[in-house]
SETI-916504 format. One record per residue (C-alpha): residue number from 0; residue in one letter; x, y, z. Coordinates in pm, 1 decimal, decimal comma, always signed. Each point is the difference from the previous one (the first is absolute). Layout:
BEGIN
{resi->NUM; resn->A; c1->X; c2->Y; c3->Z}
...
***
This chain:
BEGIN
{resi->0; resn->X; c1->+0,0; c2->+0,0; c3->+0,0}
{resi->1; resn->X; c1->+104,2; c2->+370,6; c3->-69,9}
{resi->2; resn->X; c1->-60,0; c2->+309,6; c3->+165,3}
{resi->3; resn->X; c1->-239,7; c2->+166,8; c3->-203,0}
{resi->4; resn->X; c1->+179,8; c2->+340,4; c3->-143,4}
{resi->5; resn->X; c1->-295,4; c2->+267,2; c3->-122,8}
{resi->6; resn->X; c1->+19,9; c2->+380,4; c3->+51,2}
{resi->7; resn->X; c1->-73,5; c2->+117,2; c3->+391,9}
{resi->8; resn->X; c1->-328,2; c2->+224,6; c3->+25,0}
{resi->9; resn->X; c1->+151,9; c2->+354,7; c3->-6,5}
{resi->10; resn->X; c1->-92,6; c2->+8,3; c3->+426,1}
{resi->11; resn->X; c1->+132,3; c2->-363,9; c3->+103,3}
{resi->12; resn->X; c1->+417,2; c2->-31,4; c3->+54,0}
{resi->13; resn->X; c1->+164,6; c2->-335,0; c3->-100,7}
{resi->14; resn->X; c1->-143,6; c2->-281,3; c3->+228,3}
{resi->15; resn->X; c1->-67,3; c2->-143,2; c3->+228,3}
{resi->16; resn->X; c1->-278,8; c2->+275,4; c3->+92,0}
{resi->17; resn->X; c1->-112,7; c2->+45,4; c3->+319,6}
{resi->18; resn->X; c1->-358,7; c2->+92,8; c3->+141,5}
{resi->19; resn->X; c1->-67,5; c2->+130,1; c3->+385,2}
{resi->20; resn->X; c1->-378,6; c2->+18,1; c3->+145,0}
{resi->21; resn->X; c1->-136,2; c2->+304,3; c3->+128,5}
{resi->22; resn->X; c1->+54,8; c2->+60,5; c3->+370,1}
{resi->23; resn->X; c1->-299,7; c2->+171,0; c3->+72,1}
{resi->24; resn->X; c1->-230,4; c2->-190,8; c3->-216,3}
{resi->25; resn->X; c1->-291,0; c2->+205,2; c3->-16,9}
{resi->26; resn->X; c1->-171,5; c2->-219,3; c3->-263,0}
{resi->27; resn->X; c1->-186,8; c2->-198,3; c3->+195,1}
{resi->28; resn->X; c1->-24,6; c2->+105,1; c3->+340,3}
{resi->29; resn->X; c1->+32,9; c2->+326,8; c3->+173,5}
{resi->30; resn->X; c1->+72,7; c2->-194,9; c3->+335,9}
{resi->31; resn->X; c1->+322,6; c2->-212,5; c3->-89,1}
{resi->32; resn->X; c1->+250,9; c2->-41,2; c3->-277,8}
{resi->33; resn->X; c1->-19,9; c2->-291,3; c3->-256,9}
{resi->34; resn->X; c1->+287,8; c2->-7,9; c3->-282,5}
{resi->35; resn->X; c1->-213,8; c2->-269,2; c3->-190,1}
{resi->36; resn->X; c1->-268,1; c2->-347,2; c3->+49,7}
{resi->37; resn->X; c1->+118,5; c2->-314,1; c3->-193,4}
{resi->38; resn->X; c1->-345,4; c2->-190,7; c3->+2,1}
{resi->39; resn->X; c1->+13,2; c2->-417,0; c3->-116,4}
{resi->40; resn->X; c1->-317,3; c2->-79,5; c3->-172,0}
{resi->41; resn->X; c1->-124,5; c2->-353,3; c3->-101,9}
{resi->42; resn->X; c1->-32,5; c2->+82,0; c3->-385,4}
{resi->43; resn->X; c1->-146,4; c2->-260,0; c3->-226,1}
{resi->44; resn->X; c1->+235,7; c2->-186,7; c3->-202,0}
{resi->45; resn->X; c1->-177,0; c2->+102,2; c3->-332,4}
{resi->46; resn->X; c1->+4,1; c2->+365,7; c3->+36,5}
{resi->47; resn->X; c1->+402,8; c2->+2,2; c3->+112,6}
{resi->48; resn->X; c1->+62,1; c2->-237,4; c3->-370,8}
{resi->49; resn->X; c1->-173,6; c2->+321,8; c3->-142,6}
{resi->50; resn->X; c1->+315,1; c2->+170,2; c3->+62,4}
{resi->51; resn->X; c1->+233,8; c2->-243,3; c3->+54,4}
{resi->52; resn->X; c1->+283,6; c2->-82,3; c3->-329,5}
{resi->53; resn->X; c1->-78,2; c2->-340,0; c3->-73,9}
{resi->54; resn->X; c1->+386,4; c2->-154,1; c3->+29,6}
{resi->55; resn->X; c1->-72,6; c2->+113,2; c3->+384,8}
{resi->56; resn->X; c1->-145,9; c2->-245,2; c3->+180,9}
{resi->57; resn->X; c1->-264,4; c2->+149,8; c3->+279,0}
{resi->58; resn->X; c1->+22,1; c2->-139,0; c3->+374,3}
{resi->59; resn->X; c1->-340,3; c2->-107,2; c3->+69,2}
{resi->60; resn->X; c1->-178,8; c2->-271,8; c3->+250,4}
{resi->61; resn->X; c1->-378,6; c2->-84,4; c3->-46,3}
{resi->62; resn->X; c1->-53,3; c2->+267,3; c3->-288,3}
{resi->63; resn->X; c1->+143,7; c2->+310,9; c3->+176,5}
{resi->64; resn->X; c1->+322,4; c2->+163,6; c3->+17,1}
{resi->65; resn->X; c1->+164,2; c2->+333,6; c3->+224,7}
{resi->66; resn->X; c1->-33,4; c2->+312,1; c3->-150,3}
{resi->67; resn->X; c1->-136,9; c2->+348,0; c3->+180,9}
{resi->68; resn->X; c1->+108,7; c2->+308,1; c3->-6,5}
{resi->69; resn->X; c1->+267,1; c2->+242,8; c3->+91,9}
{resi->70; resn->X; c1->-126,0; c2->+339,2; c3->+116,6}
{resi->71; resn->X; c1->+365,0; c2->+267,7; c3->+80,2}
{resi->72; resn->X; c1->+33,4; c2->+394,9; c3->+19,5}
{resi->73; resn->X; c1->+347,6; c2->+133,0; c3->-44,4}
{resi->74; resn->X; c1->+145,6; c2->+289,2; c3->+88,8}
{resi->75; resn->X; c1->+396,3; c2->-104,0; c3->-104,5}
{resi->76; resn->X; c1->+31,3; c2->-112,5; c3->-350,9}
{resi->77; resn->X; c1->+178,6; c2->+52,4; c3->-318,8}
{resi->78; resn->X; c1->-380,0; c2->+153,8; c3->-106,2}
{resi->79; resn->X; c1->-39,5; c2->+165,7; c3->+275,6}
{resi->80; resn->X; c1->-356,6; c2->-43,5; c3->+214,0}
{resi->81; resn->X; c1->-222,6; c2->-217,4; c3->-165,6}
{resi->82; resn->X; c1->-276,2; c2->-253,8; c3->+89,6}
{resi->83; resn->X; c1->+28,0; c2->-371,4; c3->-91,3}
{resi->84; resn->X; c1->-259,4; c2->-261,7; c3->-59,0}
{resi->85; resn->X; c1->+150,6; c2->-344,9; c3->-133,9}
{resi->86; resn->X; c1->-259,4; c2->-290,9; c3->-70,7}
{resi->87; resn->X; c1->+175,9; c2->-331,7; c3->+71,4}
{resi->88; resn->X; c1->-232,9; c2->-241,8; c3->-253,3}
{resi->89; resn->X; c1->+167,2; c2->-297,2; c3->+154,2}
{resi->90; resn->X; c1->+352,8; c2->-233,6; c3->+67,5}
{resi->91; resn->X; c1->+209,9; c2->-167,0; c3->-225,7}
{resi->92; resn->X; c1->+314,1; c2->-251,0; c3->+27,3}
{resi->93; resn->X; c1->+321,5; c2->+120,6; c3->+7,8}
{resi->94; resn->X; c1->+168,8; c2->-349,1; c3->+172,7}
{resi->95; resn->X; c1->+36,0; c2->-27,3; c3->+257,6}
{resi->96; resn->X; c1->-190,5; c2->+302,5; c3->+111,3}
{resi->97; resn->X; c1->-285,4; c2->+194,5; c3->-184,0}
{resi->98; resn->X; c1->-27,1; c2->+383,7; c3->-113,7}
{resi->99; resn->X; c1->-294,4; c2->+200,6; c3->+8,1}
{resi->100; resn->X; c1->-131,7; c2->+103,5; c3->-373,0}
{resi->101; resn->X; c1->-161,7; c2->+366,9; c3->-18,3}
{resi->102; resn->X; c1->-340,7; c2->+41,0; c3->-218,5}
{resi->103; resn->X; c1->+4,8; c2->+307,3; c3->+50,1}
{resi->104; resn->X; c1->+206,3; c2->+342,5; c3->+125,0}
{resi->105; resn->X; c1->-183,3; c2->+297,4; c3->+86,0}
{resi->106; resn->X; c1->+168,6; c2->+331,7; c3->+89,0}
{resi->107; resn->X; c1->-37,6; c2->+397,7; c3->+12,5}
{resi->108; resn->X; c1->+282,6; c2->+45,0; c3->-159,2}
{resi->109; resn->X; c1->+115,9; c2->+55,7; c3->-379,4}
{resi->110; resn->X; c1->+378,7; c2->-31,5; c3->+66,9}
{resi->111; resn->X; c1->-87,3; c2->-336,0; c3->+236,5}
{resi->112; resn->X; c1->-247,9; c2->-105,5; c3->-300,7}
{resi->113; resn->X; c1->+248,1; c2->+31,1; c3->-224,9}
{resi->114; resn->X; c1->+301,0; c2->-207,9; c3->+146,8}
{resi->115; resn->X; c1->-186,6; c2->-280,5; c3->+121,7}
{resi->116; resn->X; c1->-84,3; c2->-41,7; c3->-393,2}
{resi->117; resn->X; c1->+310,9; c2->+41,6; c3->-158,5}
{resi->118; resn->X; c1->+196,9; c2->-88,4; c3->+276,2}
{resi->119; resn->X; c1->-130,3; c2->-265,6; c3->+234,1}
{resi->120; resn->X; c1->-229,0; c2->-184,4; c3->-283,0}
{resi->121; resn->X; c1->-318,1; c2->+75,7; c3->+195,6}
{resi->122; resn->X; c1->-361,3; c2->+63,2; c3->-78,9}
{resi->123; resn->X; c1->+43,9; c2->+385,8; c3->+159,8}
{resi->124; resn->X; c1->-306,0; c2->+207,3; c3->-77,1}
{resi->125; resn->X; c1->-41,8; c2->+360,5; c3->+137,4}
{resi->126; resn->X; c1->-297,2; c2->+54,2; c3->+228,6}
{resi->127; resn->X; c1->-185,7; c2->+191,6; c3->+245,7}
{resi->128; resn->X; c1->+21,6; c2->-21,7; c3->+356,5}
{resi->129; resn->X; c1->-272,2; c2->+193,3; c3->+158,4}
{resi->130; resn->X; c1->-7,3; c2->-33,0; c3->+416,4}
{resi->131; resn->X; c1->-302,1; c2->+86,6; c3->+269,9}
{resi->132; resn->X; c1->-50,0; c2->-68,9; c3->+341,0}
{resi->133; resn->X; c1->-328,0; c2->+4,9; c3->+103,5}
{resi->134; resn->X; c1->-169,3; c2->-49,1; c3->+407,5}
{resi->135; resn->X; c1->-210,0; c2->-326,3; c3->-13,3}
{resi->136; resn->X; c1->-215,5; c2->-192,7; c3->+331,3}
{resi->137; resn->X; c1->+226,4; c2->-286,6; c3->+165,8}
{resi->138; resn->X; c1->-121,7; c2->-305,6; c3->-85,5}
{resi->139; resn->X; c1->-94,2; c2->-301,9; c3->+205,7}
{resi->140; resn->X; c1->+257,7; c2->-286,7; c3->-12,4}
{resi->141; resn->X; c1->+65,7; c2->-48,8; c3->-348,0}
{resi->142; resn->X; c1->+141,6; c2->-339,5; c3->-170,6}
{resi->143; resn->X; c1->+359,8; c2->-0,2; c3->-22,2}
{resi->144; resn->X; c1->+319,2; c2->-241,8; c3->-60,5}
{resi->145; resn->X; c1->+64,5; c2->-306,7; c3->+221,7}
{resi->146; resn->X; c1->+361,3; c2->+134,0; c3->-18,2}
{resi->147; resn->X; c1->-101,6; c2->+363,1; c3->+131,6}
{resi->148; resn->X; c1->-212,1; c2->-114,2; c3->+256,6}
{resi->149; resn->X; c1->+250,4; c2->-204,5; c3->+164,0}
{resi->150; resn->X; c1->+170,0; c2->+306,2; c3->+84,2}
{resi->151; resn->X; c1->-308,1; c2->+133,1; c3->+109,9}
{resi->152; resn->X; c1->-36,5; c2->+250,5; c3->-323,7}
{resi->153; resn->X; c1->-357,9; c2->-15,8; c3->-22,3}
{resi->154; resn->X; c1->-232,5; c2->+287,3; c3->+39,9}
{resi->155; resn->X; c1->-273,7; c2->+43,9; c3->+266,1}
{resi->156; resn->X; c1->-54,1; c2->+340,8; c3->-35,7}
{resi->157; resn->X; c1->-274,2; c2->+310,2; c3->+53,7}
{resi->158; resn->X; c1->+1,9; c2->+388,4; c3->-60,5}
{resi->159; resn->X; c1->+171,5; c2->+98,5; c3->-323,8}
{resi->160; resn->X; c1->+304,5; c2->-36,6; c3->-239,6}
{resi->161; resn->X; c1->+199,7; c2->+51,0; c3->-256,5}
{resi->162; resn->X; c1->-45,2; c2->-145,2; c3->-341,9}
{resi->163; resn->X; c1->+258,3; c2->+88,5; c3->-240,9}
{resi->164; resn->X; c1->-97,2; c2->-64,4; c3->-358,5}
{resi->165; resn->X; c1->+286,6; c2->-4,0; c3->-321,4}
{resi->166; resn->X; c1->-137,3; c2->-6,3; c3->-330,6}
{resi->167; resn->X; c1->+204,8; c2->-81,6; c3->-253,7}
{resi->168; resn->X; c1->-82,1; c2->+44,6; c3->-372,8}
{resi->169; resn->X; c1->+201,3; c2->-44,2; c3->-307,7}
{resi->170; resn->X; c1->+70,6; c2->+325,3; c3->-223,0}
{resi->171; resn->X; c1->+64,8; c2->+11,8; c3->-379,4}
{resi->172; resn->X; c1->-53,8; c2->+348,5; c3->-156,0}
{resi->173; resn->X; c1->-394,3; c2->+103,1; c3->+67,2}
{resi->174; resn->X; c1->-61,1; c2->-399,4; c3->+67,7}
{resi->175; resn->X; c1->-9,6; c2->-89,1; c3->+331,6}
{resi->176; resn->X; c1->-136,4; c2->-354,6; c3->+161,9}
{resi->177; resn->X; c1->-88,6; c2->-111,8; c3->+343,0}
{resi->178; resn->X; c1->+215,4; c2->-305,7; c3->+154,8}
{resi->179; resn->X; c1->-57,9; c2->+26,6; c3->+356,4}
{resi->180; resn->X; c1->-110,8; c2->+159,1; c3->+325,7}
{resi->181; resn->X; c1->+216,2; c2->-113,4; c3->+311,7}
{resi->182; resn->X; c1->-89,3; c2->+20,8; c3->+309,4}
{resi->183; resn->X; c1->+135,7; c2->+4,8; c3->+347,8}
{resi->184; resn->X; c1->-120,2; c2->+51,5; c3->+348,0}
{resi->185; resn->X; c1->+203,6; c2->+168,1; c3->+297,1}
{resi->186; resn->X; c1->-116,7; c2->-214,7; c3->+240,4}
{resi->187; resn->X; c1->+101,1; c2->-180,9; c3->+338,8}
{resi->188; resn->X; c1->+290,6; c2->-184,0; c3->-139,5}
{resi->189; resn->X; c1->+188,3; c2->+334,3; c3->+4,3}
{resi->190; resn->X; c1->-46,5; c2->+7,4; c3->+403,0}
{resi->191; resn->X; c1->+24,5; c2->-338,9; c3->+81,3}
{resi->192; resn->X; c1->+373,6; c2->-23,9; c3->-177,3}
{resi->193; resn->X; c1->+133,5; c2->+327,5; c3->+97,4}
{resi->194; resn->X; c1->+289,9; c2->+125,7; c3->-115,9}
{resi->195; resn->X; c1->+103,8; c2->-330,0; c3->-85,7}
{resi->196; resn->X; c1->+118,7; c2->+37,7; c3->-364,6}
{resi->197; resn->X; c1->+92,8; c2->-364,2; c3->-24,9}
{resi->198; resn->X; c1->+304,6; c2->-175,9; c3->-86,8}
{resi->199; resn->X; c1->+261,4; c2->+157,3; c3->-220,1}
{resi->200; resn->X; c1->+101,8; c2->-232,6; c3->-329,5}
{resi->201; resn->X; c1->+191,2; c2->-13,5; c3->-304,0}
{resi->202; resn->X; c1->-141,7; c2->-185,9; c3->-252,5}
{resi->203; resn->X; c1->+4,6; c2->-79,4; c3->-390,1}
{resi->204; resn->X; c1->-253,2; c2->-55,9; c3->-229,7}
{resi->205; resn->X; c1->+84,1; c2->-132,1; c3->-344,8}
{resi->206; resn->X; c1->-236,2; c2->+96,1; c3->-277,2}
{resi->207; resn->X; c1->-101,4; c2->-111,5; c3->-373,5}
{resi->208; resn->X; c1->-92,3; c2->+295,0; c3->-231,3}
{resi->209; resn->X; c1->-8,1; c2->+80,1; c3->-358,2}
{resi->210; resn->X; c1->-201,0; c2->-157,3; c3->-258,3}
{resi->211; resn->X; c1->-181,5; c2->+392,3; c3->-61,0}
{resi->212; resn->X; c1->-15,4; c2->+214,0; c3->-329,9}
{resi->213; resn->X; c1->+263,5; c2->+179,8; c3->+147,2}
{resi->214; resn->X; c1->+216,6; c2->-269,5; c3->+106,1}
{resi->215; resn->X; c1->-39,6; c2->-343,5; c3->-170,8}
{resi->216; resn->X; c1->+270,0; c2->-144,0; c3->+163,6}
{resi->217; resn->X; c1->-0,9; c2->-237,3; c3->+324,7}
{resi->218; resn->X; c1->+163,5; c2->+177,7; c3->+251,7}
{resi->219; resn->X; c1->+116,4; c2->-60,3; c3->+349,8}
{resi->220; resn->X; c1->+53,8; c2->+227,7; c3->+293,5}
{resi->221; resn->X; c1->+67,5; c2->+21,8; c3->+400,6}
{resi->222; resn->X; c1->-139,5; c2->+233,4; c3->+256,8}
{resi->223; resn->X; c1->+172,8; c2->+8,3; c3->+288,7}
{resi->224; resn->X; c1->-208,2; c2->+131,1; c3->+319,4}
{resi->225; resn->X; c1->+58,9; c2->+137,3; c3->+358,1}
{resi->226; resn->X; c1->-280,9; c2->+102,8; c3->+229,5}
{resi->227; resn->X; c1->-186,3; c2->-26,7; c3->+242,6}
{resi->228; resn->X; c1->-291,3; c2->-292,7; c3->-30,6}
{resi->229; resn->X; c1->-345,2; c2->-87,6; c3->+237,4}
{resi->230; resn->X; c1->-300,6; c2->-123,7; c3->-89,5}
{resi->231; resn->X; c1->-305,0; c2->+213,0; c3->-46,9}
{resi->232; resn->X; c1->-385,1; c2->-21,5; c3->-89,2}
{resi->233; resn->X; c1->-45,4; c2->-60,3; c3->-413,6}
{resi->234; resn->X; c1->-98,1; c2->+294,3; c3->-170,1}
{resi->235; resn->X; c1->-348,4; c2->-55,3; c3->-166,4}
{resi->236; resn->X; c1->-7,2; c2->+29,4; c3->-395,7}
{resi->237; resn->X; c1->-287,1; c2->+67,3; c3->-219,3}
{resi->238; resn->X; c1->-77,2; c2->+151,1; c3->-353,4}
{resi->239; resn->X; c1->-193,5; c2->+279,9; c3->-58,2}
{resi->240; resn->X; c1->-257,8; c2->+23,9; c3->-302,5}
{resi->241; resn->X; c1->+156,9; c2->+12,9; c3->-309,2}
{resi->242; resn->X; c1->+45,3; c2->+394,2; c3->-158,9}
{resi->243; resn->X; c1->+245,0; c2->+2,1; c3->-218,3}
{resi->244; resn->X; c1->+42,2; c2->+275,3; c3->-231,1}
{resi->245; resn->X; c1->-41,7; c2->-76,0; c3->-398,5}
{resi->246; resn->X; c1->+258,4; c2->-60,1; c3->-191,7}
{resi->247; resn->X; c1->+169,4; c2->-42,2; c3->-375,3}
{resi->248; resn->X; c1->+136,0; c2->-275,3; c3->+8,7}
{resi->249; resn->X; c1->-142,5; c2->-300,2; c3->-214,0}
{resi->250; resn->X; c1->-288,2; c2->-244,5; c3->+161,7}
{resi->251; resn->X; c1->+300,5; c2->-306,7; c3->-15,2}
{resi->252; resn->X; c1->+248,6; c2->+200,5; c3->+197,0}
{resi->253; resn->X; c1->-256,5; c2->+165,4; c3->+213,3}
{resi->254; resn->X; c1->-110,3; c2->-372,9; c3->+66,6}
{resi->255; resn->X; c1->+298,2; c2->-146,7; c3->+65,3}
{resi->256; resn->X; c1->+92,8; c2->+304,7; c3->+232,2}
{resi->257; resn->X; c1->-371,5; c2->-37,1; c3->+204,6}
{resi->258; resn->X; c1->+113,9; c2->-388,8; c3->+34,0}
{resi->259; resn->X; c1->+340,0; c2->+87,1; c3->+200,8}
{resi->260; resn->X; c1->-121,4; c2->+243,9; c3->+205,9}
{resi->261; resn->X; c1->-322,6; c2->-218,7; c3->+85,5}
{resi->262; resn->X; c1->+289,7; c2->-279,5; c3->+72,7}
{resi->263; resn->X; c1->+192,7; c2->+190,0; c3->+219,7}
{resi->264; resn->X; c1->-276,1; c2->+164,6; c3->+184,8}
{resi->265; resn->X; c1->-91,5; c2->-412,8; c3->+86,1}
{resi->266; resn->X; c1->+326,6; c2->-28,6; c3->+174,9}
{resi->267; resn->X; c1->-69,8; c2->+283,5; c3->+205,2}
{resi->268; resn->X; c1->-361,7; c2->-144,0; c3->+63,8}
{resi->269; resn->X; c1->+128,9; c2->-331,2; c3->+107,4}
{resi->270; resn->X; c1->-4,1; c2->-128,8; c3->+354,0}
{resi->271; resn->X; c1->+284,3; c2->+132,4; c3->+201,5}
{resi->272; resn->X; c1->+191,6; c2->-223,0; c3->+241,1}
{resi->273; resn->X; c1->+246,8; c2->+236,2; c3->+176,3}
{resi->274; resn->X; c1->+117,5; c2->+375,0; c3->-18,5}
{resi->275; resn->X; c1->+313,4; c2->+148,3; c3->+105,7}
{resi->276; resn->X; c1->+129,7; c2->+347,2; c3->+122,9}
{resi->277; resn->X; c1->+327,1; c2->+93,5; c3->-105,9}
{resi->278; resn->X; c1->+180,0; c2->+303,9; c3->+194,3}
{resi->279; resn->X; c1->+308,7; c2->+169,4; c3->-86,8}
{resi->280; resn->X; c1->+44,5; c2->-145,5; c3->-313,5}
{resi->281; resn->X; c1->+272,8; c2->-11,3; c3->-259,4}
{resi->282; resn->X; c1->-32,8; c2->-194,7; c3->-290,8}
{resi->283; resn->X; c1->+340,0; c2->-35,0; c3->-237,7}
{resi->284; resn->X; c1->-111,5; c2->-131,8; c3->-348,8}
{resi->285; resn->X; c1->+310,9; c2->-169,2; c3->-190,1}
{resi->286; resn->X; c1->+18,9; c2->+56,1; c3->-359,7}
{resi->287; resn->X; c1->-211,5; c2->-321,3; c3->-214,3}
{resi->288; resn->X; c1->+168,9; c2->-240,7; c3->-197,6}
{resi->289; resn->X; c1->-161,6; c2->-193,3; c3->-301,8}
{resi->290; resn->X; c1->-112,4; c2->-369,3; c3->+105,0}
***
């Protein structure tokens, strides 16, 4: 394999590029500060293949695979501040571990757009992030996680809240479309752990991209982690009435564009297992190489 050797967005240095969360993460609560949520979801086997190259071979068990979503705000980058929304369709093999495979990369950012297409091989499409917090009645004890509750994570609350709702919709030109509304609750969790942050850990995660109009290559890449990690209550995800705006293009592309996005918006609607706070995050992306 060979390191991939393409012009460098006129923002990003020579890699490896490196990526640090916001401190004072205003973007979803007022209360606390949250660099970004990595949320596992059960996804069905036959929407990650959607995506999927087909000399990849998806890691699946009874018709379902991992995918989820990863939802970061940085304030340190080689683009400056910009909002992140990656789609994780699924896993593949990469003996003798997996990587993750990306259906879809959503940011607020042209320069960010712009070098995860020509640069990292991925689907990167520019969008809009648009953030309210709104005061909503405490609920009675709602259902949550076997994993949650035996920390004790659950919520048996009264009185009023926070609800912080992101919207995310993709932007081209005067088109715009819908993908998601995510939600997330300051609730008791916040009290009952404290100031506890969690552990802090290095970790890597190995990912397949490529195979895009903009990339048709294979690629390979590493993105080597430190934070701070705890578990916290999912985020809930749902999908607003369709509105998009008209547009130009032909009925097949306009299809086959209505058929990802529907895709993608059914690996943020599948059932999630876990979620994750990160804190203090830096992220160090190595340069890809060609598989």
């Amino acid at each position: 394999m060979d390191v991939v050797e393409r012009r460098i967005s006129s923002c990003y240095a020579k890699p490896p590029w490196i990526f640090k969360g916001r401190q004072e993460f205003s973007f979803f609560f007022c209360s606390f500060s949250r660099t970004a949520l990595y949320q596992i979801h059960l996804v069905k086997a036959a929407t990650a293949r959607a995506f999927i190259p087909k000399e990849l071979r998806l890691v699946e068990a009874f018709g379902y695979t991992l995918g989820g979503f990863f939802l970061a705000s940085y304030d340190d980058s080689p683009a400056g501040v910009f909002d992140e929304l990656v789609v994780i369709a699924g896993t593949v093999w990469n003996p003798p571990t997996s990587c993750a495979w990306a259906a879809r990369v959503l940011v607020n950012s042209d320069e960010a757009c712009l070098h995860g297409r020509k640069e990292i091989g991925l689907p990167s499409q520019v969008a809009r992030f648009s953030k309210k917090i709104t005061a909503v009645p405490k609920g009675k004890r709602e259902r949550t996680f076997g994993f949650l509750d035996t920390f004790r994570l659950g919520t048996s609350l009264s009185h009023l809240e926070d609800m912080v709702e992101v919207k995310v919709s993709k932007v081209d030109g005067a088109a715009s479309a819908d993908i998601c509304s995510i939600k997330f609750r300051s609730d008791e969790m916040e009290k009952k752990l404290g100031n506890w942050m969690g552990p802090a850990i290095k970790m890597s995660l190995p990912s397949f991209s490529g195979n895009t109009k903009y990339f048709p290559n294979l690629l390979k890449y590493s993105c080597h982690l430190q934070c701070r990690v705890r578990p916290v209550r999912p985020a809930v995800v749902s999908h607003p009435l369709d509105n998009e705006t008209d547009s130009e293009e032909n009925h097949t592309s306009q299809e086959l564009h209505e058929n990802e996005r529907r895709l993608s918006v059914a690996v943020m609607l599948s059932k999630p297992i876990i979620a994750l706070e990160f804190k203090d995050l830096t992220m160090q992306v190595e340069a890809p190489v060609v598989v």
